[in-house]
N, C-alpha and C positions, 0 to 999 in steps of 0.2 A: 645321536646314537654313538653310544662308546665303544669302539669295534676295532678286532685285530684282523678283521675278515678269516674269520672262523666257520666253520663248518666246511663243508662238500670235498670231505673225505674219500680216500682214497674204498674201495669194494672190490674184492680182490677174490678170486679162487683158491682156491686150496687143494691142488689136484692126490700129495699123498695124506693128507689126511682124508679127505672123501672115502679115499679106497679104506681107510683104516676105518671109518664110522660107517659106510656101506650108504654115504646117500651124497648128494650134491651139497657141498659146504663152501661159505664163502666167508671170507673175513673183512670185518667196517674195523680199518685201519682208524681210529681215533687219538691215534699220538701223535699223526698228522697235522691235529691242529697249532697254533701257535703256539700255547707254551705245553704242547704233548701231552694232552689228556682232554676226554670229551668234556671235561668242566667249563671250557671256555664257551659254549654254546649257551650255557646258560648263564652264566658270568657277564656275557655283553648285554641278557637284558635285565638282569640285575643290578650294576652297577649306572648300566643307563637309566632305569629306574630312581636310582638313590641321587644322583646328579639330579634328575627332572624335580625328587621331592626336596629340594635341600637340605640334602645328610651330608654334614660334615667331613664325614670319616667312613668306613667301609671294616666289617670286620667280620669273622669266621671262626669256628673252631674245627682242624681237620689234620686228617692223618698223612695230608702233605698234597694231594693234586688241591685242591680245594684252595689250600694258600700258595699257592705257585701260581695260579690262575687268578683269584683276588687279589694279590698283590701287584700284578700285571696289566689288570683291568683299571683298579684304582690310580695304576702310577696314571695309565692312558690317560685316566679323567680328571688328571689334576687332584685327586682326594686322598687324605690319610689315610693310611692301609693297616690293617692289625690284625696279626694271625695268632690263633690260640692253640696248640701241637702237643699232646702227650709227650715229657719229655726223654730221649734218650728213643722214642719209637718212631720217627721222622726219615725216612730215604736220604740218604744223602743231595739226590739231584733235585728233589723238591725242596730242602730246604735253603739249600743253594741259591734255587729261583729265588726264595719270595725275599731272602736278606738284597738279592743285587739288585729287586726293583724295589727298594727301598722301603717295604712295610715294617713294621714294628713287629718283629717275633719274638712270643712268648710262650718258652717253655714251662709246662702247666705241670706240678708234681700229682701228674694222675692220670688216667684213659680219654680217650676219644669223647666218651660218655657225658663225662666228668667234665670235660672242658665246654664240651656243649650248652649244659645247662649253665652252669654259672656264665657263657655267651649271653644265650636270654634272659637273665638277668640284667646283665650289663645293659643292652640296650633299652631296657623299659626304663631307663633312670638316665638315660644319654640321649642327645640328637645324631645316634649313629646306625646305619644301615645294616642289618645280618644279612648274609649273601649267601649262608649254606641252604640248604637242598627244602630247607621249609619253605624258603622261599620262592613263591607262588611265580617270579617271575622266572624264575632257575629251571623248571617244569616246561615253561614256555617256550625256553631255548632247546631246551634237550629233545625236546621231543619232535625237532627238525630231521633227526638223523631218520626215524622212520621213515618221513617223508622221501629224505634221497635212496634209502633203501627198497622203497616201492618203486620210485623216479626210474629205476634200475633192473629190478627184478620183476617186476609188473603182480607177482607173486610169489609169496614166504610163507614156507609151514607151521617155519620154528624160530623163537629167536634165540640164542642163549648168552646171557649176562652174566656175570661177577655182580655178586649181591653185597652189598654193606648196608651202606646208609637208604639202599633201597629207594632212592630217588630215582635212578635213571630208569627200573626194571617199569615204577610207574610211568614216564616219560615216555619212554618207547609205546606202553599201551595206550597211552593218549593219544599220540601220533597217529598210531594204528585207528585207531577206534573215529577218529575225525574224519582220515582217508578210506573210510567204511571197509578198513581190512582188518582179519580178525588171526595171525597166526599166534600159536602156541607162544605162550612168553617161559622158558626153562632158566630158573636163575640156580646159581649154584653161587653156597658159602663153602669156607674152608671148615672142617670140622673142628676146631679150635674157638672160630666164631660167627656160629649158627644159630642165632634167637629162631627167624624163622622156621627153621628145620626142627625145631625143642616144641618150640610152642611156650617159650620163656627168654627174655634176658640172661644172657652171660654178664656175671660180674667182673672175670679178669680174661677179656677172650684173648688169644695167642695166637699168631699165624707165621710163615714164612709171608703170607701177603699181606704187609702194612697197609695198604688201601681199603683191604675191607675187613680188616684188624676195628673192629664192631659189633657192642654187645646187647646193645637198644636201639634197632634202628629209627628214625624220625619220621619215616616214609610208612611205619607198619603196618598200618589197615591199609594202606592204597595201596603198597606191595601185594600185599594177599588178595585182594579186591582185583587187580589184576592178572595175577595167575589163575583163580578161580575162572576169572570171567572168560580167560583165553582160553582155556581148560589147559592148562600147563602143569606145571609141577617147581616144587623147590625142596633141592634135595643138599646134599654135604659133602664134598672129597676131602680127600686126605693133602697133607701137605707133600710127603711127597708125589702123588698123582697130581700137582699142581706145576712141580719143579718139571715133572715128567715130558707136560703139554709145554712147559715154558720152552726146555729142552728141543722138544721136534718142531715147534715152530718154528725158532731161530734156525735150526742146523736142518731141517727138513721142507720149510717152505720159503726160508727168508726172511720171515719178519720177528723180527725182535719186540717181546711187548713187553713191560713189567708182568711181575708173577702173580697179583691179583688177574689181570686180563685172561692169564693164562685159565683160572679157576672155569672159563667159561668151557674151553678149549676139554677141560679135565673132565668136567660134568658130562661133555658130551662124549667120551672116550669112555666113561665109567657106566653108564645105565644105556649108550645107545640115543638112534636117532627117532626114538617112541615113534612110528609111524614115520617121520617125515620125510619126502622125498629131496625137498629142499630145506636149509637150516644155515643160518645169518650167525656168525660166533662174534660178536661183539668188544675189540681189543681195545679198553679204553684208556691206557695210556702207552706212551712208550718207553722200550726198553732203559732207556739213561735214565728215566728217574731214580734207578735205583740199580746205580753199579756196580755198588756191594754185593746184592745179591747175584749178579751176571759173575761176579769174578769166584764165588764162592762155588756156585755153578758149572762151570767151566773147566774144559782143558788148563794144563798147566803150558806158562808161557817156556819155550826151550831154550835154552843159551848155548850160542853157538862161536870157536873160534871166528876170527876174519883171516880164513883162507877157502881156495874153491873146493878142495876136498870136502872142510868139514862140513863146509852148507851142502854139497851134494849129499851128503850121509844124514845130514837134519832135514832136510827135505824131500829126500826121494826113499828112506829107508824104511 
């Protein structure tokens, strides 16, 4: 097993957002994992997998958790690592990861989408492993987190996700559905890029959230397949009703996520908590992967003389 010992995440409350959604909310801090993003649950049995089958190499196309976490795994397992990245739409802090653990990054003149497919390509003509969200063993890890979220909550009404690639929103309802509990799966995309919320593929979809900057998702019948079956919903916020939630998180509960996570947080602030008494906001990465967007975000830093006056007056003013 090729393992960062990943998973069992931090479940946290949310006491002023609660009051602001009107129900009991809690937040699966998932930037907790080792390289800060729930990818790595499914990443250690995917690359464990590719080690057991002997693959070469290891490789992905992704909007940056995805190769931050592949290339981390693969360093783990002794395997060449190769990440595929829309070029010039990559987070700073994930692309950071995946060059320091050594994978081969390749800026692709083209979308998420786009990278994807010529990926499977790639490997039907190579002895190399794909480790994005198709992969069946990617499924198998992610869908741990439901487990310690039951482990916890003993019962959940709702769950709400940051929708892209639409693997995890399935994963969770696997989870669910094995540990014979059935809550609501609410995923929210940003309206820039919302296949599922169209009912069609975006060709050039746009977001402030690079994570789920996503115009076809991979996961889309078993996405829909489990909203339906939960009886859930997937609906679209606006980008800045995403900045918005990014915003009160950090400066109103503490925790810092990336701005996709936030999309979960926004959904639930924008339509309500549909019935539920209890509701699980899903944060799946953390806030440094992307600290462009936190500095853009943010307060301005103040500059202050070195005497005690002027820091009295910069600080208490």
């Amino acid at each position: 097993m090729v393992t960062l010992h990943e998973g069992s995440t931090p479940l946290v409350p949310a006491p002023r957002l609660s009051e602001r959604a009107g129900a009991e909310v809690w937040l699966k801090l998932e930037g907790a994992n080792p390289t800060g993003s729930f990818k790595d649950r499914g990443m250690t049995c995917a690359v464990s997998a590719a080690l057991r089958e002997g693959a070469q190499a290891v490789v992905c196309a992704s909007t940056g958790n995805t190769a931050a976490s592949a290339a981390a795994y693969a360093a783990r397992a002794g395997l060449r690592g190769a990440v595929i990245v829309p070029e010039g739409k990559i987070a700073t802090g994930k692309l950071a990861q995946a060059l320091m653990h050594g994978a081969r990054v390749v800026a692709l003149r083209g979308n998420f989408d786009q990278a994807l497919a010529l990926v499977r390509e790639l490997v039907d003509r190579h002895p190399i492993a794909l480790v994005n969200s198709i992969n069946d063993f990617r499924l198998e890890g992610q869908k741990t987190a439901a487990f310690e979220v039951l482990d916890e909550l003993d019962e959940v009404d709702a769950v709400c996700l940051p929708v892209g690639n639409a693997g995890n929103v399935t994963a969770y309802w696997k989870g669910f559905v094995e540990a014979d509990a059935a809550p609501r799966m609410l995923g929210f995309q940003a309206e820039g890029a919302a296949p599922l919320v169209r009912g069609e593929p975006v060709a050039e979809p746009e977001t402030v959230a690079s994570a789920i900057r996503i115009g076809n998702p991979a996961r889309w019948e078993e996405a829909m397949a489990a909203i339906v079956g939960s009886g859930g919903a997937i609906e679209a916020v606006s980008d800045a009703e995403i900045v918005d939630a990014y915003r009160l998180l950090a400066a109103g509960e503490g925790v810092f996520c990336e701005p996709a996570s936030a999309a979960a947080v926004a959904g639930l602030l924008r339509y309500g908590p549909r019935g539920a008494r209890r509701l699980v906001c899903v944060l799946t990465g953390h806030g440094l992967k992307d600290p462009q967007a936190a500095l853009e975000s943010a307060g301005a830093v103040m500059p202050c003389e070195a005497s005690l006056g002027a820091l009295e007056e910069a600080v208490l003013a």
